[in-house]
C-alpha positions as CSV (number, residue, x, y, z in Angstrom):
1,X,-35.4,-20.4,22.9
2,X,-34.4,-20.8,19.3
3,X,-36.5,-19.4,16.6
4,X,-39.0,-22.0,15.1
5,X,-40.4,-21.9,11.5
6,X,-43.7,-19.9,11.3
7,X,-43.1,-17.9,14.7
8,X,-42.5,-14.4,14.8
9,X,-39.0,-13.4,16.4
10,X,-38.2,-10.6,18.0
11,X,-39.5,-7.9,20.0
12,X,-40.0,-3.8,20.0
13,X,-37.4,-2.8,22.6
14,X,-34.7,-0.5,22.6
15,X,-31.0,-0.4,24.0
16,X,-31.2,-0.4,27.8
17,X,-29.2,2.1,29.3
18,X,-26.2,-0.5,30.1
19,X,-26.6,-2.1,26.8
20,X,-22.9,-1.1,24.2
21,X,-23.2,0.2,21.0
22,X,-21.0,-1.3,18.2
23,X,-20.1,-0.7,15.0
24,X,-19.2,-3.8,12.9
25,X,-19.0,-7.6,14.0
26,X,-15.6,-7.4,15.5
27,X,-16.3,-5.0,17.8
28,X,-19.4,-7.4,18.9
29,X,-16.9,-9.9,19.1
30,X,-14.2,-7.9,21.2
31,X,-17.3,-7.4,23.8
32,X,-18.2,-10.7,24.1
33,X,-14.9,-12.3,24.3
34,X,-14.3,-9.4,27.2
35,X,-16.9,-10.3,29.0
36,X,-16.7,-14.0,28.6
37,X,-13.0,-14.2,29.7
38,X,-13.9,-12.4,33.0
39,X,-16.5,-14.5,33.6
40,X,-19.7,-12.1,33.3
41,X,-22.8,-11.7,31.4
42,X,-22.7,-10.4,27.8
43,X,-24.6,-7.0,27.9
44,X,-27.4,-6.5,25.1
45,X,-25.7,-5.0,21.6
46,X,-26.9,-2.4,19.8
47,X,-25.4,-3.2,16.5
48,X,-24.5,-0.1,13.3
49,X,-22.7,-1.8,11.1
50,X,-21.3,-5.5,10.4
51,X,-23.0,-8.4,9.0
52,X,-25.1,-9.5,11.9
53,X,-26.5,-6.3,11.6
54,X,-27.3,-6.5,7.9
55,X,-28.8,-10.1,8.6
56,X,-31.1,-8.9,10.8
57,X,-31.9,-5.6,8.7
58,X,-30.1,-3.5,10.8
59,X,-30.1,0.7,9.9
60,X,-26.8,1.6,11.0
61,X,-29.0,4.6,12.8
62,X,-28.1,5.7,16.2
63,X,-31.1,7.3,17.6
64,X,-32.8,4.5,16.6
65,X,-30.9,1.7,19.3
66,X,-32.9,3.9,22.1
67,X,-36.0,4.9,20.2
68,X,-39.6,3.3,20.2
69,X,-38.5,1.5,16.8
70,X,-36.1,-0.4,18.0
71,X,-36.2,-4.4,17.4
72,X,-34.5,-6.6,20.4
73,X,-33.2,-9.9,19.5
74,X,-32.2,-13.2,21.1
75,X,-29.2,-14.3,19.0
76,X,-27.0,-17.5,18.7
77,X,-23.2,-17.2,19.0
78,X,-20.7,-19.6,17.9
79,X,-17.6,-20.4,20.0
80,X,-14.4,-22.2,18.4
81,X,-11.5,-23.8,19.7
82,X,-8.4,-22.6,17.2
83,X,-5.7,-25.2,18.5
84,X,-7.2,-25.5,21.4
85,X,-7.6,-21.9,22.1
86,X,-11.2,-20.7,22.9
87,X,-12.8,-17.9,21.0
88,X,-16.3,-16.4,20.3
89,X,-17.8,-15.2,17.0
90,X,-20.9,-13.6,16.4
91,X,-21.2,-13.3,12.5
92,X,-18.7,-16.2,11.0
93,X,-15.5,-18.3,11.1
94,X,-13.6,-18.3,7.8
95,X,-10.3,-20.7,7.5
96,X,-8.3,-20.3,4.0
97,X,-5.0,-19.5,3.1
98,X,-6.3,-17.7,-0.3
99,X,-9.2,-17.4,-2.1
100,X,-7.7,-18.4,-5.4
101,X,-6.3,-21.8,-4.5
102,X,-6.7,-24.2,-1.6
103,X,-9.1,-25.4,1.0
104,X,-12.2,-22.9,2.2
105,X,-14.1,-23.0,5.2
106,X,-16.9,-20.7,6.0
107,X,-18.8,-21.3,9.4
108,X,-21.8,-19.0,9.0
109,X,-24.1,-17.8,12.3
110,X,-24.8,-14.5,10.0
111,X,-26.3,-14.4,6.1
112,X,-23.6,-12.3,5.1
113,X,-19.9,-11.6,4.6
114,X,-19.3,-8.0,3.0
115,X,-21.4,-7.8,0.2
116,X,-21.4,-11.9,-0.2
117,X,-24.3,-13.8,0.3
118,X,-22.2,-16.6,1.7
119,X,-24.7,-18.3,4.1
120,X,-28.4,-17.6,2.1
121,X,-29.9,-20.2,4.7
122,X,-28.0,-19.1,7.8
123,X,-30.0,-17.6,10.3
124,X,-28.5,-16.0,13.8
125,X,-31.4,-17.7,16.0
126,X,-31.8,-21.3,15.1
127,X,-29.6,-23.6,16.9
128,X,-27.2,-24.0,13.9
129,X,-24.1,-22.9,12.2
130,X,-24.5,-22.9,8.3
131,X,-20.9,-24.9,7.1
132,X,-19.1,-24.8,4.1
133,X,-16.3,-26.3,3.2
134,X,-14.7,-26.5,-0.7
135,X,-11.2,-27.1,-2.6
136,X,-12.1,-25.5,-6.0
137,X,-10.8,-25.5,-9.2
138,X,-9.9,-21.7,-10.3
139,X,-12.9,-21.8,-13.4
140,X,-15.0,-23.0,-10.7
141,X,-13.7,-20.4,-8.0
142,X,-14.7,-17.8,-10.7
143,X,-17.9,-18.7,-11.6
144,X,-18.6,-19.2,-7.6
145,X,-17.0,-15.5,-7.3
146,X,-20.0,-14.3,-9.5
147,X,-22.5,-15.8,-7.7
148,X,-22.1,-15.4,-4.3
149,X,-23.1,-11.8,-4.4
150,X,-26.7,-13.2,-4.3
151,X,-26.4,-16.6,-2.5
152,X,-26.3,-18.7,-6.2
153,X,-23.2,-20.3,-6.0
154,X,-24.8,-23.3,-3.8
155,X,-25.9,-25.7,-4.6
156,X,-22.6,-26.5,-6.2
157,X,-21.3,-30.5,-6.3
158,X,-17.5,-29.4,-5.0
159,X,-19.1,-27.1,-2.3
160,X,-20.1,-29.5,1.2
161,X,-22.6,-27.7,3.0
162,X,-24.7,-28.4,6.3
163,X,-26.4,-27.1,8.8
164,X,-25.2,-28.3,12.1
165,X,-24.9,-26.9,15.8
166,X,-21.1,-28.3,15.6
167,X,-18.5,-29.3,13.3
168,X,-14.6,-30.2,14.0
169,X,-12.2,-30.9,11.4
170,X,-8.3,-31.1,10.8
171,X,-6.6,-28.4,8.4
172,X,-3.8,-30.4,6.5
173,X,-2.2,-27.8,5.6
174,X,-2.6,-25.5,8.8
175,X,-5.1,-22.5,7.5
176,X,-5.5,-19.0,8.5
177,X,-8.7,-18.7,10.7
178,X,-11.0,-15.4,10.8
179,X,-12.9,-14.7,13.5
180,X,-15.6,-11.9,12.5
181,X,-13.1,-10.3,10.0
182,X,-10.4,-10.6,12.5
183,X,-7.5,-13.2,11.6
184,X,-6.8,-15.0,15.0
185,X,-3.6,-17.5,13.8
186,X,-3.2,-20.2,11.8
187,X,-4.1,-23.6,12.7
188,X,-4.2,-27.3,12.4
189,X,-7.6,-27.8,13.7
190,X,-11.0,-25.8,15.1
191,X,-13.5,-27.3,16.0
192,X,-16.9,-24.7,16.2
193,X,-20.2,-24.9,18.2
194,X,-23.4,-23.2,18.6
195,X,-24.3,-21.4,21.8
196,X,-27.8,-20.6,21.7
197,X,-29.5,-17.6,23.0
198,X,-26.4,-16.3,24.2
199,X,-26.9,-12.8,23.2
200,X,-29.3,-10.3,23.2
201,X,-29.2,-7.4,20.0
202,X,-30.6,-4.5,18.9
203,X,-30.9,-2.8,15.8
């Protein structure tokens, strides 16, 4: 069930003994896609590094996944179709051929991308994938650069932003797509969804 306003989320629980420890977002992702293209259950996470685990205040500590201090999470994950081609993501989707000119697209499940607050309303458990979507000018790609370190370049009038549990668009021209920090192809269309409560995490 996906979080609500006002309710506390989350639970003390550690790692179960089958759960798999990983180290940054696209080794989340490399599990679940694993897992999902043979047709079996995700196994909990216990995350140490990547920007789910920053979202949800991870430690990077190891002892911790299987200590008494351990918070268990119920987590949304988006899946996208990149041409047709079904993948998973557990942090974000990025689709840009550069950061200095041309379209942007930034699908957001997690607050974070590196040390960017690029989704400062995105949050892992509600239902929704935090979308933007901007062809800046380079002054405004500059002033944007400074502050997304803490989440202040939106509002911004060339920025289109919403929350949504899907989104689909064409890419004229094709972009290159990011799955988790991982470049999957370039493509002509993705279309992303929301799968809710699809994974369990610990950090």
């Amino acid at each position: 069930m996906t979080v609500e306003r006002g309710v506390s989320w989350g639970r003390p629980e550690p790692l179960p003994p089958h759960g798999v420890v990983v180290h940054s977002d696209a080794e989340a992702r490399a599990v679940v896609e694993a897992h999902r293209r043979r047709d079996e259950p995700v196994p909990p996470l216990g995350l140490l590094g990547g920007d789910l685990c920053r979202t949800l205040g991870g430690s990077g500590d190891a002892a911790r996944l299987r200590s008494s201090e351990a918070m268990s999470f119920p987590v949304d994950l988006g899946a996208a179709l990149v041409d047709g081609r079904l993948h998973w993501f557990v942090a974000h989707l990025l689709a840009r051929r550069s950061w200095w000119h041309g379209r942007i697209v930034a699908a957001m499940n997690a607050e974070w991308l590196g040390d960017w607050d690029l989704g400062p309303r995105a949050h892992p458990n509600d239902g929704l994938l935090d979308i933007s979507d901007a062809d800046l000018s380079l002054g405004d790609r500059l002033k944007a650069r400074r502050r997304v370190h803490t989440g202040a370049h939106l509002p911004h009038p060339g920025i289109r932003t919403q929350r949504a549990p899907a989104w689909s668009d064409e890419l004229s021209p094709p972009l290159d797509v990011w799955l988790d920090g991982q470049k999957v192809g370039r493509a002509s269309r993705v279309a992303v969804r929301v799968e809710p409560d699809a994974l369990t995490v610990v950090v």
